[in-house]
C-alpha positions as CSV (number, residue, x, y, z in Angstrom):
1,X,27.7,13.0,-4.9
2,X,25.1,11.0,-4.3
3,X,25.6,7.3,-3.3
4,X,25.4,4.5,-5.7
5,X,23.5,1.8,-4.3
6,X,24.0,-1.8,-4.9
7,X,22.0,-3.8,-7.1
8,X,19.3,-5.4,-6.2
9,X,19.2,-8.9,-6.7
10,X,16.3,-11.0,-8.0
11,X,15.4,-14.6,-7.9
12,X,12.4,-15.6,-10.5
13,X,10.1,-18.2,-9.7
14,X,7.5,-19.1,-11.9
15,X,6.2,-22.8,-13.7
16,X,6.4,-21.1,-17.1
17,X,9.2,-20.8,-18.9
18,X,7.5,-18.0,-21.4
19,X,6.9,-15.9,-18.1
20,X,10.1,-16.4,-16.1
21,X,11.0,-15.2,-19.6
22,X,8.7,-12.0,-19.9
23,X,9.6,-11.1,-16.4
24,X,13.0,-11.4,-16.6
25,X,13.1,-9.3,-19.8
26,X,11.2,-6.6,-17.3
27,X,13.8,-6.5,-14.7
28,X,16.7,-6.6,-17.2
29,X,15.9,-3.3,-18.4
30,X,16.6,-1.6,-15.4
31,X,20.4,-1.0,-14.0
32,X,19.3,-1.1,-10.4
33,X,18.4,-4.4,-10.6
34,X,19.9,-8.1,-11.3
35,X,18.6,-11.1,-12.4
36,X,20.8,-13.8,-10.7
37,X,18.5,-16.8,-11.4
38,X,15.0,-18.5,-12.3
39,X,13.4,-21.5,-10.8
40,X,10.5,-23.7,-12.1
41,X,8.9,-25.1,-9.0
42,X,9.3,-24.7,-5.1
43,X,12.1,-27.1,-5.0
44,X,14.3,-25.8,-7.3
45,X,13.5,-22.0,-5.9
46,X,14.9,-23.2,-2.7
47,X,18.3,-24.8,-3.8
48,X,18.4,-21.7,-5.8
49,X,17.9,-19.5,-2.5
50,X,20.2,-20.6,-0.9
51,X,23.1,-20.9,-3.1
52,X,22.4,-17.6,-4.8
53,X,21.2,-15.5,-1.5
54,X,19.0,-13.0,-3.2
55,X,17.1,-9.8,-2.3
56,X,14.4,-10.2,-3.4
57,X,12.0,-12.9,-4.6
58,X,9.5,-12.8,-7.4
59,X,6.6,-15.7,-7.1
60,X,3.7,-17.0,-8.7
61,X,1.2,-18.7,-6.9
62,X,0.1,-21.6,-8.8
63,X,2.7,-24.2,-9.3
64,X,3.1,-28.0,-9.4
65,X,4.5,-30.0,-6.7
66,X,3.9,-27.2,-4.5
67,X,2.0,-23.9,-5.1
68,X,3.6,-20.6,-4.1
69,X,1.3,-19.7,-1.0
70,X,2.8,-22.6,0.8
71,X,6.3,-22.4,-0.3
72,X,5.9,-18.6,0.8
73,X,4.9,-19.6,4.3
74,X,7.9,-22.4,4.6
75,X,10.4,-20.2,3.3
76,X,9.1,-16.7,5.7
77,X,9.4,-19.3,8.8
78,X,12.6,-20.4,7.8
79,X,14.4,-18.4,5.4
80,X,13.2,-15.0,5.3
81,X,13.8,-12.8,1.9
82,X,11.4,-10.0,0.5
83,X,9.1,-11.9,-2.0
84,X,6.8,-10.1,-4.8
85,X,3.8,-12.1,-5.8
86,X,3.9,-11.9,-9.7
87,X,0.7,-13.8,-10.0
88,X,-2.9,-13.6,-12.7
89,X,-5.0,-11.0,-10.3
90,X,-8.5,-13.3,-11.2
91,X,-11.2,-12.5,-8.5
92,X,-9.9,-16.0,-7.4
93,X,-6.0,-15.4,-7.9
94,X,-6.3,-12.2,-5.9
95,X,-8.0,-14.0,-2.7
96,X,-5.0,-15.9,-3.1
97,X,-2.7,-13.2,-3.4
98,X,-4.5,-11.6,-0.3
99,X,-3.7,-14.7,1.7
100,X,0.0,-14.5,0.3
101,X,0.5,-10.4,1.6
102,X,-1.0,-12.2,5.4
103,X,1.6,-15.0,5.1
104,X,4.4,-12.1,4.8
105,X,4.5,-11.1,0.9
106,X,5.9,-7.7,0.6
107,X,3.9,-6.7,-2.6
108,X,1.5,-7.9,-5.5
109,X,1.3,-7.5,-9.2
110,X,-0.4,-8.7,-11.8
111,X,1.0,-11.2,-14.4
112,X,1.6,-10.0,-18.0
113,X,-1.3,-11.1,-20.0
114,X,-5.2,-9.8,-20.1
115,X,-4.8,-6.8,-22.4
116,X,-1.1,-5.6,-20.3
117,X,2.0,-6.7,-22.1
118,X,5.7,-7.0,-20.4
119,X,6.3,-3.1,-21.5
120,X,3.5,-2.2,-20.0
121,X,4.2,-3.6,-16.3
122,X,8.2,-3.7,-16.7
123,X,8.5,-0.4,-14.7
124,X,5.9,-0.9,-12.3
125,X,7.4,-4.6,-11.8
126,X,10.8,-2.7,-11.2
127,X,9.8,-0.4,-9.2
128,X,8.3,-3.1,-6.5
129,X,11.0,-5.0,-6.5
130,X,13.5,-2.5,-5.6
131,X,11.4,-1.3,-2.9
132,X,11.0,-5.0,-1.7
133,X,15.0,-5.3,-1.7
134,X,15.4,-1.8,0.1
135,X,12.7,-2.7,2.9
136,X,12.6,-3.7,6.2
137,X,10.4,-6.0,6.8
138,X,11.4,-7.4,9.9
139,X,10.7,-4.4,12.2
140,X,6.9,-3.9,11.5
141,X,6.3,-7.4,11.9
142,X,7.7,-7.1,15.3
143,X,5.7,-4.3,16.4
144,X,2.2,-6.4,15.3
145,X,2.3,-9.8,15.9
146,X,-0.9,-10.8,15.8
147,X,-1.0,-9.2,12.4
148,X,-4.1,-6.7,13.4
149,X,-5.2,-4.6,16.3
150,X,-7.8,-5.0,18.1
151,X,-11.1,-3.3,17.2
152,X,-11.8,-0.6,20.0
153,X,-14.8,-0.6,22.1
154,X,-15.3,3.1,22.2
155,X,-17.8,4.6,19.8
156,X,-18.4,8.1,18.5
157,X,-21.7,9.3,18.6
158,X,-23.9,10.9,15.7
159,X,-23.4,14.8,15.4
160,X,-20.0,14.3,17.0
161,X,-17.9,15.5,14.2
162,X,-18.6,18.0,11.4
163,X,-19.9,17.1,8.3
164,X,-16.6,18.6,6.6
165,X,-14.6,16.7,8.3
166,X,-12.7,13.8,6.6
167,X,-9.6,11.4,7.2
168,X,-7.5,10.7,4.1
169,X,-4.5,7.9,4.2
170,X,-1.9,6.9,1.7
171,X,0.2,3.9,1.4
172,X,2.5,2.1,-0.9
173,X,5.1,-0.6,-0.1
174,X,4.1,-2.5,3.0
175,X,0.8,-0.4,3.1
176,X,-1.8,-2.9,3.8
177,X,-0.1,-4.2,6.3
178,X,-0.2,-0.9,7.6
179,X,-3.3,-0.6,7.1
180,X,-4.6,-3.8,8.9
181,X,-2.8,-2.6,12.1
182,X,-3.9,1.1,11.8
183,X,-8.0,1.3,10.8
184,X,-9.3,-2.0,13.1
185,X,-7.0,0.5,16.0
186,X,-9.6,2.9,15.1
187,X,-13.3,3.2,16.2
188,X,-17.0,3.6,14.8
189,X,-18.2,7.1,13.9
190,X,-15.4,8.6,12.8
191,X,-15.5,11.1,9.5
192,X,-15.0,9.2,6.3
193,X,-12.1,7.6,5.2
194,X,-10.3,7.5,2.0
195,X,-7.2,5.3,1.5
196,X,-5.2,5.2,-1.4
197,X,-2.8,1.8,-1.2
198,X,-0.4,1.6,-4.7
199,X,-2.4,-1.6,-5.6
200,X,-3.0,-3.7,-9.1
201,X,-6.9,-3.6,-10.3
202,X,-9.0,-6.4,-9.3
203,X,-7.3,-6.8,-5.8
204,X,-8.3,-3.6,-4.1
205,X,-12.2,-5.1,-3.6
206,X,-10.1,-8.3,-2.0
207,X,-8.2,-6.1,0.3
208,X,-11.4,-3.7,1.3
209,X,-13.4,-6.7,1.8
210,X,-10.9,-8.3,4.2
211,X,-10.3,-4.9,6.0
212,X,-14.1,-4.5,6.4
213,X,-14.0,-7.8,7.9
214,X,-11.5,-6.8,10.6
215,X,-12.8,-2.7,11.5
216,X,-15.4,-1.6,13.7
217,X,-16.9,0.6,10.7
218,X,-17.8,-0.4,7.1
219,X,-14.7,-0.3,4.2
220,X,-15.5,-1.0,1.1
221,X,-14.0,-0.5,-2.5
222,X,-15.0,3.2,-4.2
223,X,-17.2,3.7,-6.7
224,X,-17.1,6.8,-9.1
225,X,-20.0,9.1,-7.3
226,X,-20.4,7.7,-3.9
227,X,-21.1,10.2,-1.2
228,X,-18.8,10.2,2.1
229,X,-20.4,9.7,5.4
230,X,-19.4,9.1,9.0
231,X,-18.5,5.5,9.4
232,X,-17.2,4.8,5.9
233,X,-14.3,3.8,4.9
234,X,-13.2,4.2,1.2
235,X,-10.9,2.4,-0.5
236,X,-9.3,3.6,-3.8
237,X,-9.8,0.9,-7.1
238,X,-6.6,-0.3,-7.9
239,X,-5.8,1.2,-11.9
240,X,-7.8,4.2,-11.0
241,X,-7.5,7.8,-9.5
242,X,-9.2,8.9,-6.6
243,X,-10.4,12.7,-5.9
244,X,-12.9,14.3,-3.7
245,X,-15.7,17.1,-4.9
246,X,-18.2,18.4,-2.7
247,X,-21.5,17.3,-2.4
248,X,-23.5,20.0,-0.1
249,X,-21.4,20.3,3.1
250,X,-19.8,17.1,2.7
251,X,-17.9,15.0,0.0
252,X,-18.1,12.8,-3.1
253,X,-16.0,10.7,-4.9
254,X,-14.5,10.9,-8.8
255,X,-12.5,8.0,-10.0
256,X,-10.9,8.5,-13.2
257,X,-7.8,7.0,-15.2
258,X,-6.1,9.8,-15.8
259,X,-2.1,9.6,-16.7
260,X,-0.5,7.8,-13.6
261,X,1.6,10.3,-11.1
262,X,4.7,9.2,-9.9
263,X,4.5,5.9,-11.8
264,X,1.1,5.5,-10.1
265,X,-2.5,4.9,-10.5
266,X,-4.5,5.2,-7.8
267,X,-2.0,8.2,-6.9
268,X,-1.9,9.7,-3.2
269,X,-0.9,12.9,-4.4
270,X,-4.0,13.4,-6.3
271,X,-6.3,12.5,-3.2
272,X,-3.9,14.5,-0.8
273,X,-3.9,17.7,-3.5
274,X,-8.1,17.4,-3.9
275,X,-8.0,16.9,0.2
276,X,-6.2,20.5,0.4
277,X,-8.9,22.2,-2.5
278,X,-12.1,21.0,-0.8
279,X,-11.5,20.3,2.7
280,X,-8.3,22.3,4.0
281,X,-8.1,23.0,7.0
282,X,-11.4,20.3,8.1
283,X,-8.5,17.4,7.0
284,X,-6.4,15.3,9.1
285,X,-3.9,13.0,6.7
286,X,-1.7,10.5,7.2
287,X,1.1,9.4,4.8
288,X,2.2,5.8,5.3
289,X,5.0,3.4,4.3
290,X,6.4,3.5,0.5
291,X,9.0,3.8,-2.0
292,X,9.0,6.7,-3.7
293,X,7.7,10.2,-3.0
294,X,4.0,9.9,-4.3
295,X,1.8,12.1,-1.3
296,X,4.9,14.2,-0.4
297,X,3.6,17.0,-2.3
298,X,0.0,16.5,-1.4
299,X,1.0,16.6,1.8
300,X,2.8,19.8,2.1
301,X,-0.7,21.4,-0.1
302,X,-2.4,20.0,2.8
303,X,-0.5,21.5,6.0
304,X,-0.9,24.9,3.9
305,X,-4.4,24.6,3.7
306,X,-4.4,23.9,7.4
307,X,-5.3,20.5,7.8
308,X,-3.7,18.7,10.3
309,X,-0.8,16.2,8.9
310,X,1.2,13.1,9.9
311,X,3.8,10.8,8.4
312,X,5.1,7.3,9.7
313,X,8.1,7.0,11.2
314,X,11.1,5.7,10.0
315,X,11.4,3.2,12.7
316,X,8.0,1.3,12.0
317,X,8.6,1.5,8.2
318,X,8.7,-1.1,5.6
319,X,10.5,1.4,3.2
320,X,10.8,4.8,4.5
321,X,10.6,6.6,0.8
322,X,7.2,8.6,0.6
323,X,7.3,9.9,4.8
324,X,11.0,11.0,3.8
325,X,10.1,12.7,1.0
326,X,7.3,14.1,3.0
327,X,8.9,15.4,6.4
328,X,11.7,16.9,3.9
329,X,9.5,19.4,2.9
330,X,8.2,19.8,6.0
331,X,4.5,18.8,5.5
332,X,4.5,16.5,8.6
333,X,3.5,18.3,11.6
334,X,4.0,15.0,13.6
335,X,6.1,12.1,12.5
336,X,5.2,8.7,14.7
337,X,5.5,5.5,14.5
338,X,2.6,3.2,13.0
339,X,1.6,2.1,16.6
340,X,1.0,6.0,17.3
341,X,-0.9,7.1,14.5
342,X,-4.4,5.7,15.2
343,X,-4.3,7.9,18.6
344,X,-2.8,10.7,16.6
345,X,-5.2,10.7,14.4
346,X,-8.2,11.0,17.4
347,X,-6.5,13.5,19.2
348,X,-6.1,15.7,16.2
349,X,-9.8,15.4,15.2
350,X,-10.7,16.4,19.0
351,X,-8.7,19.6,18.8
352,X,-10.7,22.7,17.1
353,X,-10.4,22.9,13.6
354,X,-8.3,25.7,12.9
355,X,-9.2,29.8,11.2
């Protein structure tokens, strides 16, 4: 029989009552998850913290007397919980929320309101939370203090790789995280990169902008037709899928919003499974921290075809979900930890691609 795990418990904080309202009718729904409390400010959220000790925390990050990005950073120094950002994603809300995932938010998601109503983000908002009160935060923060790697100094030539070559990543739950450790480890003229991160729309141009900012190669949002090319780094639009065609003896791009897989869109298994059609055996993946099993499957297509496969350890994990579900069916041919993965990833690409 399988286990019955606790519920996990939620803390709402939020200025509005008409919100903490809308998200708490979100949460309520689900029977993995309870509500134990709401708080209108900062202050409040902190006498509630620690009287009620919950899992996780839901914030928004504008709020009087003190807005949420500070609180966030008082309460990570000295109180530790998983917090969601539940905040509006404006171009200007998600720089915000950007700043909120560097000061130690687990996860964002965008408010109720805009054209999505409560029924329409209650399962997603479920969904992060209990992956925010099942992680474990606290060991990939101690394998990257400094929040980044390094950009290398080594470079790779033009003409160095084939032109069917390509590097496709996935991520959910404590993904860009990931991510800013993994791709600065990783140096100019590589194949293209694709990344699908489980993100809300309008903040995955905020996180490719501040990734592009930190690599030694260019990583910038997709756009429906772009062409892949050495040195390039694409980042799936949050709200959209991403899948590869070919485009002579390379690769281009199709975004569409076709039903969400796994409860997601941008889905990895959709990248993963178009990596297996048009690629094969010319990939090398990597599937990253996340709750669920979204890429598992894509995964497995893609060792079949050939491609060379790897999923992140348990150890450096935020949530362990999607590499589980992954090395279960046995689509991993080598499970590492996150600080491993950038030179996995090179000395796969140096090996001959195989017949």
């Amino acid at each position: 029989m399988k286990p019955v795990l606790p519920k996990v418990r939620v803390l709402i904080v939020d200025d509005s009552a008409l919100a903490r309202r809308a998200i708490r009718d979100a949460l309520s729904g689900d029977a993995e998850i309870e509500v134990v409390g709401d708080a209108r400010d900062a202050y409040v959220a902190r006498d509630q913290i620690l009287a009620l000790r919950p899992d996780v925390v839901t914030l928004d990050l504008e709020m009087p007397r003190m807005d949420g990005l500070t609180f966030l950073k008082i309460l990570q120094e000295h109180h530790p919980v998983p917090v969601v950002v539940v905040s509006s994603l404006t171009p200007a809300g998600s720089a915000k929320a950007m700043e909120a995932l560097n000061a130690g938010a687990l996860d964002v998601i965008g408010k109720p309101g805009g054209g999505r109503s409560v029924g329409e983000i209650a399962r997603e908002l479920a969904f992060h939370v209990k992956a925010a009160g099942r992680s474990r935060r606290s060991r990939v923060r101690a394998l990257q203090p400094s929040g980044a790697a390094q950009p290398p100094s080594t470079a790779f030539g033009p003409g160095r790789f084939s032109p069917r070559r390509v590097i496709v990543i996935g991520a959910s739950t404590g993904g860009v995280e990931a991510l800013r450790y993994l791709l600065p480890s990783l140096p100019d003229g590589l194949p293209p990169i694709v990344v699908v991160q489980h993100i809300p729309a309008n903040f995955s141009r905020i996180m490719a902008e501040h990734l592009d900012a930190l690599c030694a190669f260019t990583v910038r949002e997709a756009q429906h037709g772009d062409e892949l090319r050495p040195g390039l780094c694409l980042v799936a639009p949050g709200d959209f899928h991403l899948a590869l065609g070919r485009a002579g003896l390379g690769y281009r791009v199709r975004l569409t919003q076709s039903p969400p897989v796994h409860h997601c869109r941008p889905s990895v298994d959709i990248l993963f499974r178009s990596a297996a059609e048009q690629a094969g055996e010319h990939a090398v993946a990597a599937l990253l921290t996340g709750m669920g099993v979204d890429g598992a499957h894509g995964l497995q297509l893609l060792r079949t075809a050939g491609a060379r496969t790897l999923a992140e350890a348990e150890e450096s994990c935020v949530v362990f979900g999607m590499p589980q579900a992954a090395i279960k069916l046995d689509a991993a041919e080598q499970v590492v930890p996150l600080p491993q993965i950038p030179q996995a990833i090179l000395k796969m690409l140096s090996q001959p691609v195989r017949k």
